[in-house]
Structures are given as structure tokens and as C-alpha cells.
Steps between C-alpha positions, in 0.01 A plus 500: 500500500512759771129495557462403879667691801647273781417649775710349818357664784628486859853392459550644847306230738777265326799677525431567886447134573886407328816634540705803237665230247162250500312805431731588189495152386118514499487804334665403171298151528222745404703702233465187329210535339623840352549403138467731152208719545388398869374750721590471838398681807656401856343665859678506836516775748785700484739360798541211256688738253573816719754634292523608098870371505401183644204403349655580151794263617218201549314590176783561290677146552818659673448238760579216259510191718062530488496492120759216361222295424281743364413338107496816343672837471458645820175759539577865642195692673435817641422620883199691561392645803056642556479817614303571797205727527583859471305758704241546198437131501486456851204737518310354219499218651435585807196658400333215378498389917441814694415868566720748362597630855619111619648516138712833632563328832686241363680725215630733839645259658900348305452175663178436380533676121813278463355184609207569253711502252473122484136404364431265773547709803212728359205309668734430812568861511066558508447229775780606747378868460394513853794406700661700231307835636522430851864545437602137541869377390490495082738229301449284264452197722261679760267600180497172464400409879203787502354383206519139624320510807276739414424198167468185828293726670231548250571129413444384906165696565289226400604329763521144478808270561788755476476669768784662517727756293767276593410178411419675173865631515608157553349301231550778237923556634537095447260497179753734366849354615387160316414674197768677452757246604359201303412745206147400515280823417149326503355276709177314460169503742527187546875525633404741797356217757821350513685820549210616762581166679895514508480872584202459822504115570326536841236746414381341152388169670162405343383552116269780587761719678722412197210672262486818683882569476481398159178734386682790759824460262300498183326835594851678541643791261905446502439165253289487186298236374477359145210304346661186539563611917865557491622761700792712403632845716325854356859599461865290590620765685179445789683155526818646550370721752348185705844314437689784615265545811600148618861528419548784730257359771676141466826721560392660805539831351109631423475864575211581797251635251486184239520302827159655577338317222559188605423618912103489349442140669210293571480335853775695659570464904457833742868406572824746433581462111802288414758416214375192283716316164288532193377152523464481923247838452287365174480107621249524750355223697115453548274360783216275520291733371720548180564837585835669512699455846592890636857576463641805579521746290789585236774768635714439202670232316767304604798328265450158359731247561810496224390157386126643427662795289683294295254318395265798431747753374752319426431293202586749253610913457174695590451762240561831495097605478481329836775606663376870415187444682689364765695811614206729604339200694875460755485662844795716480575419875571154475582427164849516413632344819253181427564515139868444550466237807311263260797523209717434779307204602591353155862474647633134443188393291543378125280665241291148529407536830377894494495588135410863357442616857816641571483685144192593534514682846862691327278649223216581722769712716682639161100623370520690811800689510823364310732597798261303723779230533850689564658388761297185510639145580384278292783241461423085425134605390308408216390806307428360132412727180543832667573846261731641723594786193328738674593440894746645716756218659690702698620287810282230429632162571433215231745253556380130428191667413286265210446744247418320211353673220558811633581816314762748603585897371649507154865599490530824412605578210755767367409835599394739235355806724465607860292762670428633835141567646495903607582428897756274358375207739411262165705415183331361183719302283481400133664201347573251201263235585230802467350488857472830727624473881435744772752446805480686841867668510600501775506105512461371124191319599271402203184695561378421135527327221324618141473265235292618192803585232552274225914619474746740727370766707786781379346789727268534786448787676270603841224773478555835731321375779620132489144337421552404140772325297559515150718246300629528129571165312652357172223366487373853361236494744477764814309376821348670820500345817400619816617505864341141546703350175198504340427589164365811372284499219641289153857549378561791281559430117612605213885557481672334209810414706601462860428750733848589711387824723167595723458734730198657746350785450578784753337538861238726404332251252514216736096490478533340148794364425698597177784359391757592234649228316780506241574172292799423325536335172 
């Protein structure tokens, strides 16, 4: 009858736990229940449907091999995107949590204003205000790391069994991992003893020291409680921060100042610091008098074996939310060379023995810079559902390499328009297939790839000072994009027919930028 709106929220944590085609099929398992007069909304995050073309592809049935056995005529939908916060927003809201001057503060300063354009970073923002002022690194993953220790301490002040940040850091990183890898959002009271046991076997010895870790945890103010004591995260993305904390700590990769978190030890030796695995520095050992043997304390972390990895990180493709938070957290020193020594270890292993890992250590390097793997050899690995669409392979050696599931850069199609950037070191390139490409010159390397038209891209055209790209389609749509291949703004509407010629405005109105477009019947 139309009266009740299926609402199927989420559809991300299951498409990052399968692979491109399984997540297809199990999209039109739900269209399904789209009959005559159903109402239908579907929620993912945006990686899971990055592009207009693409997701319109999915949606509209083009990929027929999901929808044979579909019963009945098959459903179309439409893609919509939320808009973040603009300024206006940001301030009202803002307001509601501090003094019009910390209010400016954060409005002065692009990193912050843009991260607050996402409605949970707002009370983030507030708590990580001081490191913020004393001029302290600002990204969206250190937000995240002020506002969480400055949460454990409050939490740790009365004192009783956790004595430590980092045993706080500990159970709260592993709390997090099994959630989000078994899918399990809540968790009951009465489930916590066993995880307190597993987690700190040789401290929780007797019943009574197993009710002070217990009442300690059920005083903290990352989870929230329900009346029926379940425990679920204040928001997913806190769990992907802890997951992504242990990631790059299990990796050997943590930066020195997210390594200082988990340096706040209990029971530490006067001896020089050293470097510890994840599980050598958190599984202590305890005396006769129950207490905590002194180790010595944490230098940094060191890499986990390959076997340990795969069993963590290698079980399925991490998603993109975590491998975000994972960037800011790598110490740029170390990273790449370790990153690329453990897809090498994958050499002569089946995708049994090590998995995702492999895959997921490519896409953690591609997040990072998509050249980070030219000149690379990488031959007789496994490296499983990878996008490499939007990586440089120049020089990189794949031969034998296991790369099932992996996705590769489109053909391109036939060329409908060409342009040079103004110091002629870029061309941007137009084609049939509607996609927009952006090539360094001098060696044809792919530096981007725009999807967002729904038909040929039949002119393109750089603005004076090369920062901005404008693309005509027959779509009848003209798009923006800047520097970054990102977006700018919504497509402009209105023409009745295909648009065939666009062009920048001239040099001196390069502050806002006009364009003059002629379409063609």
C-alpha cells in the first residue's frame, strides 16, 4: 500500500566484510522487496558507490548477471549524497558547546572548519581544543587522539583497577577490532568478565580483582549503556579509531606521538625504553603479590609476525573509514619501506595461508599516495580486491602476482577533447565512456581519473592558473573539479541537449570562477 518506509541502514559494515561481485549480489537480494508502491531507502558511506556513473550502473541493472533471478521487473533508484555543514551551520552548532571566541578559533583555522563539517567531529573538535591551541599537529585522526585521552583520563582518576592509560588503550583497541570484525555493535555486562579475563589473564586472578576492572570499565565514557546493560560505541567511527590504532601499531608503523599514549604504563623498570609487539607490551606477567612485574618501558612498536597479521587483518578488505584513520597515525620514516617488506613477505604463499593481508597493506599504501608503488616489485604476491584505477604502475613488477578480484584502469575510451594546463606540464582528456583524465605530459602517467558523467565528456578545458577543471557532457550536465579531482559544488543543469564547448574564464577572474558554456542542439 505504500504506507511503511524500509529503511536498510548500514549497508556499508557488509559490503566491507565481502568482496565487489558478493556485494552486488547482496544488494539486489534486498531490491527484492521493492514491489508496486514500496518505499525504499538504502545507507552506506560513499566509498561503496564513489562514482554517479557507477553507482547508476549497479542501480540501474546494467550489470545483469545480479538480477536474472529477480521475480519482477527490475526496480531503478536514485543516488543521493548529504551535504555537509556549511560555515552557517557549523557555527550554530558550535554554539550550543562553547564560547563564541573558541567558536572563532575553530572557524580560523581550514583544517578544523572542514573537519566540522561532519556532525560528529563537533564535540571532538571541543575536547581536543587544548592541544589544538598549543599548536599541536591537527588531522582528522589526531582530533581523534586529543579528545581520547583527554576522555581515559577523566575516566582513570578514580583510581581503582585501571591504572593505566594504556591498559585502557588496550582493552578499548581490542574491544573495538572484535566489534567491528565480527559485526557485533553491542555487547552485554555480563559479556565483559570473559573479555577482562582473555585480555589480562594474570592480573584478574581472584573474583574481587575481577569486580574492580569490571565497575572501572562500567564507569568509562567511549561506550554507552542501555537499560538492559548492553554497551554499544557513542559513535562507530571511535571504534574505527581504536581499530586503526592497533593496525598501525601491530604493523610497526605508529607515529612517536600516538606511541606516547600507550608509553603511560603502570609498573615500568628505571631501565632504557625498548621496542615491544602489541601483545609482548600489553601481556604482562604478575608476582606473588598479584602485582604487575616491571618491564621496561615502550620505545615504539615493533612488527608482528606475518602469520599474526593474517589472522588479524587478513580475514577480509578493511574499509575505507579505517584505512582513512590509518594514514595520519603512520610514522612517515619507516612506513613505506615496512609496508612493502610485509607484501613481499606474501611471496610464494596462497591466498589460504595469508589472506586479505597482502591487499590490504596495497590499499593502505594507494590511500597514501597512488604513486607510492612505482617501481615496486611485487611479483608471485597475493594482493586480492585491490582498485588499482587510480594508481600509478609505472615499473612495477607483478608477474605471478595473485590478484584476484582486483580492479584495473578502464580503457580509455575514444577521445572527444584535449587540453593543456597553462605551464603545459598536465593534459586533461575527455572521452566516450564519459570519464575525465588528467596525465602528466611529459610521461602520459595517469595522475587522475574523474568519474561523475552519466555519457561522453565532449570538452574539458583547464582554468588560467591550472587549479580548476571544467568538463562539458552529453549528458547536458557541466561539472567543476578541482586540482585534487575533486568535485566542486553539484553539476550544473538545465540545458535541453548536450553540452559540446566550455571554457574558463580569463586570468583576472580566477577568484570566482566563471565559465562560458555553449550547447549544441
Amino acid at each position: 500500500m505504500g504506507k511503511v518506509l524500509l529503511i536498510f541502514d548500514g549497508f556499508d559494515e557488509m559490503a566491507a566484510r565481502v568482496n565487489r561481485q558478493e556485494m552486488i549480489n547482496n544488494f539486489w537480494e534486498l531490491a527484492k522487496v521493492v514491489v508496486p508502491g514500496a518505499k525504499v531507502i538504502l545507507t552506506c558511506r560513499t566509498e561503496h558507490f564513489p562514482e554517479a556513473k557507477e553507482g547508476r550502473a549497479l542501480l540501474s541493472a546494467e550489470l545483469q548477471a545480479s538480477t536474472i533471478n529477480l521475480p519482477l521487473e527490475t526496480p531503478r533508484f536514485e543516488v543521493l549524497e548529504l551535504e555537509k555543514f556549511d560555515d552557517e551551520q557549523i557555527r550554530q552548532v558550535l554554539a550550543f558547546r562553547a564560547e563564541s571566541e573558541t567558536v572563532e578559533q575553530i572557524m580560523s583555522n581550514p583544517t578544523l572548519r572542514d573537519l566540522a563539517r561532519r556532525p560528529v567531529m563537533t564535540e571532538l573538535i571541543i575536547e581536543a581544543l587544548p592541544e589544538i591551541e598549543a599548536g599541536k599537529p591537527v588531522d582528522i585522526s589526531r582530533v581523534y587522539l586529543y579528545a581520547v585521552r583527554h576522555k581515559m583520563e577523566r575516566d582513570i582518576k578514580t583510581n581503582r583497577t585501571f591504572t593505566s592509560l594504556a591498559d585502557k588503550l588496550y582493552f578499548l583497541c581490542e574491544l573495538s577490532w572484535e566489534m567491528l570484525s565480527t559485526d557485533q555493535m553491542s555487547m552485554n555486562y555480563k559479556e565483559f568478565p570473559d573479555r577482562i579475563r582473555r585480555l589480562f589473564p594474570a592480573v584478574v586472578q581472584e573474583e574481587k580483582d575481577l569486580d574492580h576492572w569490571h565497575y572501572d570499565m562500567m564507569g568509562q565514557t567511549m561506550l554507552i549503556r542501555n537499560a538492559e546493560g548492553d554497551y554499544s560505541p557513542a559513535h562507530r567511527s571511535l571504534l574505527e579509531f581504536f581499530a586503526a590504532y592497533k593496525l598501525v601499531a601491530e604493523l610497526g608503523i605508529l607515529a612517536p606521538d600516538f606511541t606516547e599514549l600507550a608509553q603511560a604504563q603502570s609498573h615500568l623498570d628505571t631501565v632504557p625504553p625498548q621496542d615491544y609487539t602489541w601483545s609482548e607490551y600489553f601481556q604482562r606477567q604478575c608476582g606473588e603479590d598479584r602485582q604487575p612485574l616491571p618491564i621496561a618501558p615502550l620505545n615504539s612498536f615493533a612488527k608482528a609476525s606475518l602469520e599474526k597479521l593474517s589472522n588479524y587483518f587478513g580475514t577480509a578488505p578493511l574499509a575505507k573509514a579505517l584505512l582513512d584513520l590509518a594514514v595520519p597515525m603512520l610514522d612517515e620514516q619507516v612506513f613505506k619501506q615496512q609496508l612493502l617488506a610485509l607484501i613481499q613477505s606474501t611471496r610464494g604463499q596462497t591466498q589460504t595461508q595469508v589472506g586479505y593481508i597482502g591487499g590490504n597493506l596495497v590499499r593502505l599504501l594507494l590511500e597514501i599516495n597512488p604513486y607510492s608503488l612505482e617501481k615496486s616489485d611485487l611479483s608471485h604476491t597475493v594482493i586480492t580486491d585491490v582498485n588499482f584505477a587510480n594508481a600509478s604502475l609505472r615499473w612495477i613488477n607483478l608477474m605471478g602476482a595473485d590478484l584476484t578480484n582486483s580492479v584495473f584502469t578502464p580503457v580509455l575510451g575514444a577521445v572527444f577533447s584535449v587540453a593543456f594546463s597553462p605551464d603545459g606540464k598536465k593534459l586533461v582528456i575527455g572521452d566516450s565512456k564519459g570519464t575525465v583524465q588528467v596525465w602528466e605530459a611529459s610521461s602520459g602517467r595517469v595522475l587522475l581519473f574523474l568519474q561523475g558523467h552519466e555519457n561522453e565528456v565532449n570538452s574539458v578545458a583547464f582554468d588560467p592558473e591550472g587549479q580548476r577543471i571544467v568538463s562539458g557532457s552529453d549528458d547536458k550536465t557541466v561539472r567543476l573539479w578541482d586540482v585534487n579531482g575533486q568535485p566542486i559544488g553539484q553539476p550544473f543543469v538545465g540545458h535541453e541537449n548536450e553540452v559540446n564547448s566550455v571554457a574558463n574564464g580569463t586570468k583576472k577572474s580566477s577568484k570566482v570562477c566563471r565559465i562560458r558554456v555553449t550547447a549544441f542542439d
